[in-house]
Backbone as CSV, one residue per row, in Angstrom:
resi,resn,N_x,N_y,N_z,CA_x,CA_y,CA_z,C_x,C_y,C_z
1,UNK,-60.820,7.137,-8.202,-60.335,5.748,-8.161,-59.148,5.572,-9.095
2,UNK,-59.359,6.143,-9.961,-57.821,5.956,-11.340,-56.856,7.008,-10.664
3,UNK,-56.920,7.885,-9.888,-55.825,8.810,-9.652,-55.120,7.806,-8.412
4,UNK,-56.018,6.771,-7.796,-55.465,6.288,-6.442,-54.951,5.100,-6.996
5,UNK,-55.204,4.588,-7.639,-54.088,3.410,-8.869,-52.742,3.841,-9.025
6,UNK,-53.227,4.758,-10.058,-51.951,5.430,-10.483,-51.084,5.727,-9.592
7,UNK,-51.468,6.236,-8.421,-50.366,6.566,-7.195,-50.148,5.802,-6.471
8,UNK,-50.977,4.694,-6.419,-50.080,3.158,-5.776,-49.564,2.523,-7.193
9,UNK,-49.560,2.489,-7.984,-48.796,2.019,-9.362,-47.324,2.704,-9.195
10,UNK,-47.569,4.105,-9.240,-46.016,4.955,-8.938,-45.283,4.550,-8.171
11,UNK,-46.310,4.375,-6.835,-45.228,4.151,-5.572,-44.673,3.002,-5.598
12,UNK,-45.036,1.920,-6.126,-44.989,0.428,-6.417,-43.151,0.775,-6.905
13,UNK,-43.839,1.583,-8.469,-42.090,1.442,-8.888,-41.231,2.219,-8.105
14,UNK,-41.624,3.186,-7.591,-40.593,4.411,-7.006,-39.621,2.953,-5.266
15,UNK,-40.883,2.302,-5.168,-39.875,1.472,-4.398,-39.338,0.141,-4.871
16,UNK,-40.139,-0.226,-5.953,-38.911,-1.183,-6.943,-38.145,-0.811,-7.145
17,UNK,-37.500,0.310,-7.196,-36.071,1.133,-7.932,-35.584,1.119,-6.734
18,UNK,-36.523,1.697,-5.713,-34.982,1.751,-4.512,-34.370,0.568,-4.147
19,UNK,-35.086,-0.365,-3.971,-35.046,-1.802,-4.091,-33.777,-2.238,-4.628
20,UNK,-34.124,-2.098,-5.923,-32.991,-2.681,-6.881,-31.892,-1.502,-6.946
21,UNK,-31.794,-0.557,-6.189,-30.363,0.525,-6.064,-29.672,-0.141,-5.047
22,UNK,-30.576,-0.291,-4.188,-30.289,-0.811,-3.035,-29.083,-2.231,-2.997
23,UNK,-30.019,-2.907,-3.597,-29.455,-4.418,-3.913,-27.962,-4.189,-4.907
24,UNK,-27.814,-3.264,-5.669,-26.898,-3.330,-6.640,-25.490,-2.537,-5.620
25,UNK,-26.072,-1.477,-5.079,-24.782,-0.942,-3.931,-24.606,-2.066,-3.061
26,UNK,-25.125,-3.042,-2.599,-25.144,-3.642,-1.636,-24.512,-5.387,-1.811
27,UNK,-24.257,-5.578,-3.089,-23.578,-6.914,-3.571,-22.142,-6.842,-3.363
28,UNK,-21.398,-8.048,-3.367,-20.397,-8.002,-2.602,-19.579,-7.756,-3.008
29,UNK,-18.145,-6.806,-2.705,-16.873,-7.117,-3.202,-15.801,-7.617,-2.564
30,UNK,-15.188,-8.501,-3.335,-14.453,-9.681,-2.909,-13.085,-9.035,-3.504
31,UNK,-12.101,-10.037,-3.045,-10.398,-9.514,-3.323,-10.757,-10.011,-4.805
32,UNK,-10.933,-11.761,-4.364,-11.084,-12.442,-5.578,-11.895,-13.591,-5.432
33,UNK,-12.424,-14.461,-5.763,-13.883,-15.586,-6.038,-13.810,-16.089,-4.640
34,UNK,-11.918,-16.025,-4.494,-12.381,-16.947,-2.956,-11.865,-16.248,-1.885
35,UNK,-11.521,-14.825,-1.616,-10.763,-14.277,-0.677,-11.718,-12.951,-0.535
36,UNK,-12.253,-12.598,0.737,-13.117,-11.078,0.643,-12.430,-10.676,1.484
37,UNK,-11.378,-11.327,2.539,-10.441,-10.238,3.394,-9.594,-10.633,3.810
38,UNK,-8.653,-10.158,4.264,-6.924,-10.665,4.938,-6.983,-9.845,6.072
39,UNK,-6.424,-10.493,7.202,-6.334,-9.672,8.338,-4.963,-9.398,8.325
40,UNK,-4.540,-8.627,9.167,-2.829,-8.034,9.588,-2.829,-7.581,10.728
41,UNK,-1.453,-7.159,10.973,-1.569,-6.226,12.313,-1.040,-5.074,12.256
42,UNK,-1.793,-3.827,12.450,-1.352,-2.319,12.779,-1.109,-2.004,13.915
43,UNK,0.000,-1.622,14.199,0.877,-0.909,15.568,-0.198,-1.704,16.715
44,UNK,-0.049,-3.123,16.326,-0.384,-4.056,17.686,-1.788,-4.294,17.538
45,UNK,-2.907,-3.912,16.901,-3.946,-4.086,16.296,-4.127,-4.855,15.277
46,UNK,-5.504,-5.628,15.318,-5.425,-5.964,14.309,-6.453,-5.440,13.231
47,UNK,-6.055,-5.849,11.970,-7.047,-4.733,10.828,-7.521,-5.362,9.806
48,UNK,-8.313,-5.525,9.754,-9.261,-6.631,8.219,-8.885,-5.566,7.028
49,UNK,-8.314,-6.072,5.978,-8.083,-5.576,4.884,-8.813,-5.775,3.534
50,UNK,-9.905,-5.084,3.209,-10.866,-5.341,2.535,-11.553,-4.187,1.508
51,UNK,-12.553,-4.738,0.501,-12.492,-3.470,-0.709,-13.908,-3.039,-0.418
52,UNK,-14.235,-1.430,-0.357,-14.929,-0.765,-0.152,-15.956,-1.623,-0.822
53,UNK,-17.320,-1.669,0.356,-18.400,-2.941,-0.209,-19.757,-2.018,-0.823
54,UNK,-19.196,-0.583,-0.713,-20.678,0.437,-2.261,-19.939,0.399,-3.935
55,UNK,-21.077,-0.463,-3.754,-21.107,-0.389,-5.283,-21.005,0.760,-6.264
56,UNK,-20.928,2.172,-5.420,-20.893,3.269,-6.203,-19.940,4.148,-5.508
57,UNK,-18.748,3.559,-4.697,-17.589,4.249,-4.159,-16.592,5.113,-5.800
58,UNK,-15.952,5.831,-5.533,-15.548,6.224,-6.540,-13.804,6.489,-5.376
59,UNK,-12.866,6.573,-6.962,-11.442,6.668,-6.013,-10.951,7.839,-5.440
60,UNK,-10.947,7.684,-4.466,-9.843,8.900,-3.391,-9.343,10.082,-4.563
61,UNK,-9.741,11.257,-3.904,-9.633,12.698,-5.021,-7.941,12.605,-5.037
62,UNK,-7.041,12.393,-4.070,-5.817,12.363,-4.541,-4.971,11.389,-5.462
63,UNK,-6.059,10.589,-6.484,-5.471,9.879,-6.756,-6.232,9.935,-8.154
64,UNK,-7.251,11.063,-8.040,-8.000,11.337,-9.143,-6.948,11.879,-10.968
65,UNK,-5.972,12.247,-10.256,-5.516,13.164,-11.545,-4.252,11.901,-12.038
66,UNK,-4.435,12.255,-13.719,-4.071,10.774,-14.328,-2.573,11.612,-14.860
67,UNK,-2.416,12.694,-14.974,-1.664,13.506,-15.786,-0.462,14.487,-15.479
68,UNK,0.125,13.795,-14.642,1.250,14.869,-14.124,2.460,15.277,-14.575
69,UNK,2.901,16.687,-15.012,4.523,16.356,-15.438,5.285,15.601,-15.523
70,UNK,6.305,15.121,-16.382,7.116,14.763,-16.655,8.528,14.864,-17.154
71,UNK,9.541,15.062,-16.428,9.993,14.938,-15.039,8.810,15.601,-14.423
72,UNK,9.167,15.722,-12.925,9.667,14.775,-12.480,8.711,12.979,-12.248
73,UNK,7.630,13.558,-12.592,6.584,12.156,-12.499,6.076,11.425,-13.358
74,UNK,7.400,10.311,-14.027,7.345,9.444,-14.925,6.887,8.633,-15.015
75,UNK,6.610,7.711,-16.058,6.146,6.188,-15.598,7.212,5.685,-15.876
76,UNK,7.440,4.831,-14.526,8.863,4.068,-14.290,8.537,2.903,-15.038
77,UNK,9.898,2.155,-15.343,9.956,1.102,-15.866,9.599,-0.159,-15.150
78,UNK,9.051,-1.033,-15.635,8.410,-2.562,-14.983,9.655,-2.798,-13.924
79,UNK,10.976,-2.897,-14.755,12.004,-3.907,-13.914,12.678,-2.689,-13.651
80,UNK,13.409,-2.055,-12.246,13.849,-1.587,-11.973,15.775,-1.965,-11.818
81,UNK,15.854,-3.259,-11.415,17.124,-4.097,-11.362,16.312,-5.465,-11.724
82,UNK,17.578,-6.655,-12.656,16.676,-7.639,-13.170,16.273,-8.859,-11.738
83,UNK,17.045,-8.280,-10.431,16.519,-9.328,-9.309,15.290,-8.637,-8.390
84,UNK,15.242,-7.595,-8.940,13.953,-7.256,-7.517,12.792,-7.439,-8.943
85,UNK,11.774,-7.848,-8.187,10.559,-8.270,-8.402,9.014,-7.175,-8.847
86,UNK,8.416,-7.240,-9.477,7.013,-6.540,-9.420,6.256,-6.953,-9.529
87,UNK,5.035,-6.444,-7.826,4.327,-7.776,-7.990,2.513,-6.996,-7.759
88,UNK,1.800,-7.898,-7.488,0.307,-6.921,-7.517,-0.100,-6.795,-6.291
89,UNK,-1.438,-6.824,-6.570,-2.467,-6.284,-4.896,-2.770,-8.018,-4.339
90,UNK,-2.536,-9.239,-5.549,-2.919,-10.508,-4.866,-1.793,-10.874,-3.891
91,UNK,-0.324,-10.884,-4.984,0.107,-11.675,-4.046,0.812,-10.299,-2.875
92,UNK,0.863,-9.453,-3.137,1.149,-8.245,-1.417,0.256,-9.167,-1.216
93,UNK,-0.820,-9.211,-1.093,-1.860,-9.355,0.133,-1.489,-10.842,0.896
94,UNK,-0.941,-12.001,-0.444,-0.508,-13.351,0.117,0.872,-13.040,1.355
95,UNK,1.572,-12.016,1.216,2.383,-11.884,1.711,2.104,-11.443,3.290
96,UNK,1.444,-10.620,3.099,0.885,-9.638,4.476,0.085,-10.977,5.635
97,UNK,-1.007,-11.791,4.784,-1.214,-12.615,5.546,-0.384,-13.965,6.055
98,UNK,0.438,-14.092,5.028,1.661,-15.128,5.794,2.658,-14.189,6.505
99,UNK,2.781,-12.818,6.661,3.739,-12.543,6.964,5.129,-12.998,7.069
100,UNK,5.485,-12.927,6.069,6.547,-13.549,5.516,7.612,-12.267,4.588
101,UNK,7.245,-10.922,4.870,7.703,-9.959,4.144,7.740,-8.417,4.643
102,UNK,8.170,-7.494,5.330,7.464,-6.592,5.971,7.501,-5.890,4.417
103,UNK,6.366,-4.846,4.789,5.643,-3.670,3.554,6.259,-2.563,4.558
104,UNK,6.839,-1.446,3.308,7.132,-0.581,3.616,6.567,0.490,2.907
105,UNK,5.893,1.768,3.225,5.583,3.033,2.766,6.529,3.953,2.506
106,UNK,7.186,4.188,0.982,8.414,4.988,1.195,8.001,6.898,0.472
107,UNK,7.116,7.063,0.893,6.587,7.902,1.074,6.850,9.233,2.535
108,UNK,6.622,10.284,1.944,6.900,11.082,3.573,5.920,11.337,4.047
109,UNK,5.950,11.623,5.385,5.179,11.194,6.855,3.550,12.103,6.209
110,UNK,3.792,13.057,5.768,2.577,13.737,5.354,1.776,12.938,4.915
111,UNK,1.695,12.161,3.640,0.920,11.544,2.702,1.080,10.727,3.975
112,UNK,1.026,10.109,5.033,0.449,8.778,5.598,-0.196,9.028,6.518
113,UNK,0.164,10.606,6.713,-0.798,10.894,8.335,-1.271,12.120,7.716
114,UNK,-2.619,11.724,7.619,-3.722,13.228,7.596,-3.986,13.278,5.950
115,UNK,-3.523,13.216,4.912,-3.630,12.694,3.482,-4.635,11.574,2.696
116,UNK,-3.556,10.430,2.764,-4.094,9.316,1.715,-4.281,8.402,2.885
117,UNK,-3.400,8.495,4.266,-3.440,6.890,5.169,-2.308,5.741,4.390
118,UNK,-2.263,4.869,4.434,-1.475,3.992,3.989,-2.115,2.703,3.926
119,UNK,-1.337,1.746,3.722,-1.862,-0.108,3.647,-1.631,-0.187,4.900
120,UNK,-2.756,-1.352,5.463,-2.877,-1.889,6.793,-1.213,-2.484,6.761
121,UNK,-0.691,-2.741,7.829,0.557,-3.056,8.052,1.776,-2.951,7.538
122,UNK,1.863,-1.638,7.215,2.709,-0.788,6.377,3.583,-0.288,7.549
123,UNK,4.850,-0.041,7.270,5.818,0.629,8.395,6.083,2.001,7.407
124,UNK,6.588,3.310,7.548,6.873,4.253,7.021,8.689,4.325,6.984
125,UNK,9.163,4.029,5.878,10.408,4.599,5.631,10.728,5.281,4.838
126,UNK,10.738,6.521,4.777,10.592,8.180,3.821,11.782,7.772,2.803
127,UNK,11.632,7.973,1.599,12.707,8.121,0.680,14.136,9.122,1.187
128,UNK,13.747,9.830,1.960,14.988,10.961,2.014,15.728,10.730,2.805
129,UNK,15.099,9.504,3.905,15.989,8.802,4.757,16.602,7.680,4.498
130,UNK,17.144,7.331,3.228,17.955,6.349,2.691,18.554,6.842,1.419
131,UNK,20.234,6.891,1.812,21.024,7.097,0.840,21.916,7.748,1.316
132,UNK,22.432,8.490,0.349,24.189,9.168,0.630,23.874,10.329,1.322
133,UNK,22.655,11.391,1.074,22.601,12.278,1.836,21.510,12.433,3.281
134,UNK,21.002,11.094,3.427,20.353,10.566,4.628,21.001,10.884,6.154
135,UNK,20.043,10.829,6.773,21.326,10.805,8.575,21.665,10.063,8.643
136,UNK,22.380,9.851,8.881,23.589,8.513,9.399,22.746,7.510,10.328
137,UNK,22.411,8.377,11.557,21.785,7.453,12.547,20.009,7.108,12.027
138,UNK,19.949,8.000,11.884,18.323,7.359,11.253,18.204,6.189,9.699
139,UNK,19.200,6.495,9.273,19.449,5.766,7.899,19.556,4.011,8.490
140,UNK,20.168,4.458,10.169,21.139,3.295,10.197,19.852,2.185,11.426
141,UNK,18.967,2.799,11.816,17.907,2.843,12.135,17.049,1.805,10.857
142,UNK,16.588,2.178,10.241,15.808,1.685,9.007,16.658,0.633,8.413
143,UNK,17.488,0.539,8.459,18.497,-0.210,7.410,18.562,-1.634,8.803
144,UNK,18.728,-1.608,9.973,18.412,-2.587,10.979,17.428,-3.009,10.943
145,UNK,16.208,-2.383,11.013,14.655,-2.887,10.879,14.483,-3.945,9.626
146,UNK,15.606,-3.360,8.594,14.939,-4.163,6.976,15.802,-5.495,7.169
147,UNK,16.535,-5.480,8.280,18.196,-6.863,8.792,19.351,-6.812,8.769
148,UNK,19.439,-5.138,8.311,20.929,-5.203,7.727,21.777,-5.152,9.200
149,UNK,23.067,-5.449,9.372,24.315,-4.954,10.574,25.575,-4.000,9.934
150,UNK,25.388,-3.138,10.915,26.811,-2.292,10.729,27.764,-3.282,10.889
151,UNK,28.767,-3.063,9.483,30.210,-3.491,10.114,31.063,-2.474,11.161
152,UNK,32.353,-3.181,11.092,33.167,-1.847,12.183,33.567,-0.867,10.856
153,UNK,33.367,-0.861,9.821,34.112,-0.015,8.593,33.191,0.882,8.131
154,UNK,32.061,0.692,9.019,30.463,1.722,8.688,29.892,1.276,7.252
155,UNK,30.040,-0.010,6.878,29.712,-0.720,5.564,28.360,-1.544,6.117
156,UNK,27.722,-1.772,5.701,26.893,-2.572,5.705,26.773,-4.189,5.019
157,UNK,26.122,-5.048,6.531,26.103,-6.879,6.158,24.201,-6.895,6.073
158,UNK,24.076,-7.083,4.572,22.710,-7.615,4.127,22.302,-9.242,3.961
159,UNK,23.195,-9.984,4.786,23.301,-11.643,5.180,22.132,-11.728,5.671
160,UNK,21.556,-11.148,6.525,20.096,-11.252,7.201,18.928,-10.689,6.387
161,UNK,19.376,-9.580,5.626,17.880,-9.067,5.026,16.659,-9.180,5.126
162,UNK,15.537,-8.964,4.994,14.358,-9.506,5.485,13.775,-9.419,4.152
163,UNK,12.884,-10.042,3.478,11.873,-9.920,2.239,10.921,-8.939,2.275
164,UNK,11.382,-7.611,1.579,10.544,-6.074,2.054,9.727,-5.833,0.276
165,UNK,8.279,-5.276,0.760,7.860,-5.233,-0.480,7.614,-3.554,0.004
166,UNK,8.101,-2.507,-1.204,8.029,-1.320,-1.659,6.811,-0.476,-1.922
167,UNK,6.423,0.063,-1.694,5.376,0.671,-2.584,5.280,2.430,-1.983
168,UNK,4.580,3.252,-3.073,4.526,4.916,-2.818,3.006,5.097,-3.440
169,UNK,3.132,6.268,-4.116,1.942,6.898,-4.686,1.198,6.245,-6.373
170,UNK,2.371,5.547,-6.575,1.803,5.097,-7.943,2.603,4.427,-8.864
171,UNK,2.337,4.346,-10.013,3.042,4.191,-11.159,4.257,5.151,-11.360
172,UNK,3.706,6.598,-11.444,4.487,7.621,-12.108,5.240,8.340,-10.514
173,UNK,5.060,7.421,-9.556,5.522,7.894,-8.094,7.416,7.249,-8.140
174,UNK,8.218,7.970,-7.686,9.709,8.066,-7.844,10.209,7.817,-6.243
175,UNK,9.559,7.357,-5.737,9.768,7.696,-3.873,10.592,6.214,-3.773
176,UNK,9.683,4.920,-4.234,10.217,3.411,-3.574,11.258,3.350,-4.916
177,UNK,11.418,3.897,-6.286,12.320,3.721,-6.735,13.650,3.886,-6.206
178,UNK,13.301,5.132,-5.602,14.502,5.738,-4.908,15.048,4.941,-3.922
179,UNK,13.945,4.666,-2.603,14.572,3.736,-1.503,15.376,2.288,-2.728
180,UNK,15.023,2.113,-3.658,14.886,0.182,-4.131,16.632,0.649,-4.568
181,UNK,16.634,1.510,-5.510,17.937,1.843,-5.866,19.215,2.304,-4.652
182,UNK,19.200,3.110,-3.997,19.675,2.945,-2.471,19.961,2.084,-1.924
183,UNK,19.375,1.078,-1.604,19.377,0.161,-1.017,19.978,-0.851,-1.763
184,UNK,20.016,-1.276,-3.218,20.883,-1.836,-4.139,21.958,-1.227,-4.505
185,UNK,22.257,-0.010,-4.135,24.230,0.681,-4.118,24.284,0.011,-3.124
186,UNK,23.969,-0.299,-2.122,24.441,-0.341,-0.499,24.142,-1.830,-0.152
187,UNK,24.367,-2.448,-0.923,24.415,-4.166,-1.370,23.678,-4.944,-0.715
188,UNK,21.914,-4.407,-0.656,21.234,-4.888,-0.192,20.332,-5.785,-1.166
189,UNK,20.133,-6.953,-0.965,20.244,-8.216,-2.282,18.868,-7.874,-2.869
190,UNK,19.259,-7.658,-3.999,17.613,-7.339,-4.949,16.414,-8.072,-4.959
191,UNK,17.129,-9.739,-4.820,16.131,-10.673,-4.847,15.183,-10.739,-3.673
192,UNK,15.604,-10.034,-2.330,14.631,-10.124,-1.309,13.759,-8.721,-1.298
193,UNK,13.799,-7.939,-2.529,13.129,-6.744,-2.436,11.834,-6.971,-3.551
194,UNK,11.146,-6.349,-3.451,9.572,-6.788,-4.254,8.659,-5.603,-4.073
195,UNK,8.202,-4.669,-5.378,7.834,-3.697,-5.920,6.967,-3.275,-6.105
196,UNK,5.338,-3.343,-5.398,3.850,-3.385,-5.770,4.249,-1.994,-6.489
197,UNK,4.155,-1.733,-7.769,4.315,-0.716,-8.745,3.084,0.211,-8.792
198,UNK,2.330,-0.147,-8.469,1.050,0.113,-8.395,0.865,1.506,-7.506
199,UNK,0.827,0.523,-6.331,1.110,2.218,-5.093,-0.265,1.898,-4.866
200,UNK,-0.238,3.729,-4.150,-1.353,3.491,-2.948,-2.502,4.211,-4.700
201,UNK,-1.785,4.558,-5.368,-3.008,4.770,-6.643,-4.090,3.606,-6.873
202,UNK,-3.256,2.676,-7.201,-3.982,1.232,-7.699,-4.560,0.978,-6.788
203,UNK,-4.322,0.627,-5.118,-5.027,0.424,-3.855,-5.967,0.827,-3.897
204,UNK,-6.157,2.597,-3.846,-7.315,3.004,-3.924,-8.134,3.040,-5.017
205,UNK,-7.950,2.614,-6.371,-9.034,2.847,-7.374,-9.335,1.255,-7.286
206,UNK,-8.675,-0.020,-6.402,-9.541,-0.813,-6.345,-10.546,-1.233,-5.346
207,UNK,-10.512,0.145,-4.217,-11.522,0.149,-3.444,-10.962,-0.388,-2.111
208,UNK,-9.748,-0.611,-1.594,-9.002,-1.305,-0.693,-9.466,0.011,0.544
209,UNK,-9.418,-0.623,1.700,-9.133,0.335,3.080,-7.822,1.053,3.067
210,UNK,-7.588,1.517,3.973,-6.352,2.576,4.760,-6.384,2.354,5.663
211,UNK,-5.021,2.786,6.648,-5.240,3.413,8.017,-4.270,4.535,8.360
212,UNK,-3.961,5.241,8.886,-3.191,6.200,9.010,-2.113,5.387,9.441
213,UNK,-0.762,6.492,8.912,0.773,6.243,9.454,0.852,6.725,11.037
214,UNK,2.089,5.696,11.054,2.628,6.022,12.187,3.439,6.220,12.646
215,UNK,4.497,6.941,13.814,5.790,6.919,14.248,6.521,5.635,13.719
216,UNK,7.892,6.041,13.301,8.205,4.941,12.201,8.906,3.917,13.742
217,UNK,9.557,4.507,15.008,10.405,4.011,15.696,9.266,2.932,16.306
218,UNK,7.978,3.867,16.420,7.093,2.986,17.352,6.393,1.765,16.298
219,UNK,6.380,1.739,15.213,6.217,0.560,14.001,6.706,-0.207,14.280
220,UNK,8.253,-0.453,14.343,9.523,-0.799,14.465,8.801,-1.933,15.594
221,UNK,8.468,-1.406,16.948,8.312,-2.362,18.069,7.060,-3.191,18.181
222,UNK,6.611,-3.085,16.891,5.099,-3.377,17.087,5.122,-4.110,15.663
223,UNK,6.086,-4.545,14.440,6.156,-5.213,13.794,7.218,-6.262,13.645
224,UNK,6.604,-7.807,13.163,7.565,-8.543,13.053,7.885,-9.053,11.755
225,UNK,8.326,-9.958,11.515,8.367,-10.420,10.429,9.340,-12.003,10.333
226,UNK,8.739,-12.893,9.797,9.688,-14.546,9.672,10.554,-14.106,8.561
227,UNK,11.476,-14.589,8.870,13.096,-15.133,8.318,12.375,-16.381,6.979
């Protein structure tokens, strides 16, 4: 009779604990007190953008290592030029759901397809395809998508611009510096550019989704964005 206590006594706690594991993986995570998701649209889909809801998720192994050379993987400075902006994971996200800004991944095609994935409604424009030693026609490609027009002098009119927010691998990531600076030789107005500094590092150690990249041309037809 005391051995059959004892082993409904055990079992009692052995499932109070799962109980309460249970309950503690299983409480909610929210963006913030009043926001648990933003929707968007991926290549014509749409995608709830929301933070991993286990309580015992841990961050993406590529984003695990805190410590990388320096050069080339610095920690960049807050202000890159004093008109472009740095901003966080709240207001990107205010942006994405007013759409009022396209997000760009300036990252190469690897890290977005088969890697890390990217932010829901992210377009891919590779660092190496903007600047002086870029293709001409693909440069000139991307540089239309963000509003710009060729003149007849092969100069570029940033009168239209669109409000593009930046982001790569991190803090100590050199990729959207690169596009942000590029794109400010080539007199594209600082003030409509905006910097989640963070990257897809910060994304993922706060538990945010992904989705894989995509053909940047087929993005292109499948994203819009308000003036």
């Amino acid at each position: 009779m005391m051995n059959l206590k004892k082993t409904l006594t055990g079992s009692v706690m052995l499932i109070a604990l799962a109980a309460s594991s249970v309950a503690l993986a299983g409480k909610p995570v929210g963006i913030t007190k009043t926001i648990m998701s933003v929707d968007t649209m991926h290549l014509g889909k749409k995608v709830t953008i929301q933070r991993n809801q286990d309580n015992k998720a841990k961050i993406s192994k590529f984003y695990e290592k805190t410590s990388r050379p320096c050069p080339p993987f610095c920690v960049f400075p807050i202000s890159l030029d004093p008109t472009v902006k740095t901003i966080g994971e709240v207001e990107l996200l205010h942006h994405v759901k007013m759409g009022d800004a396209l997000l760009v991944d300036s990252r190469t095609p690897d890290w977005i397809n088969g890697k890390s994935g990217t932010i829901p409604g992210a377009v891919n424009v590779p660092f190496k395809e903007i600047g002086k030693s870029a293709d001409a026609i693909t440069m000139g490609e991307h540089l239309e998508y963000l509003g710009g027009k060729q003149r007849e002098d092969d100069s570029w009119d940033f009168s239209g611009a669109h409000k593009t927010i930046f982001f790569c691998n991190g803090y100590w990531c050199g990729q959207s510096p690169a596009n942000i600076k590029s794109l400010l030789a080539m007199g594209f107005p600082g003030e409509k550019i905006l910097w989640y500094r963070g990257g897809m590092q910060a994304w993922s150690s706060l538990g945010f989704n992904t989705v894989e990249g995509s053909n940047t041309k087929e993005s292109y037809m499948k994203h819009n964005v308000k003036k």
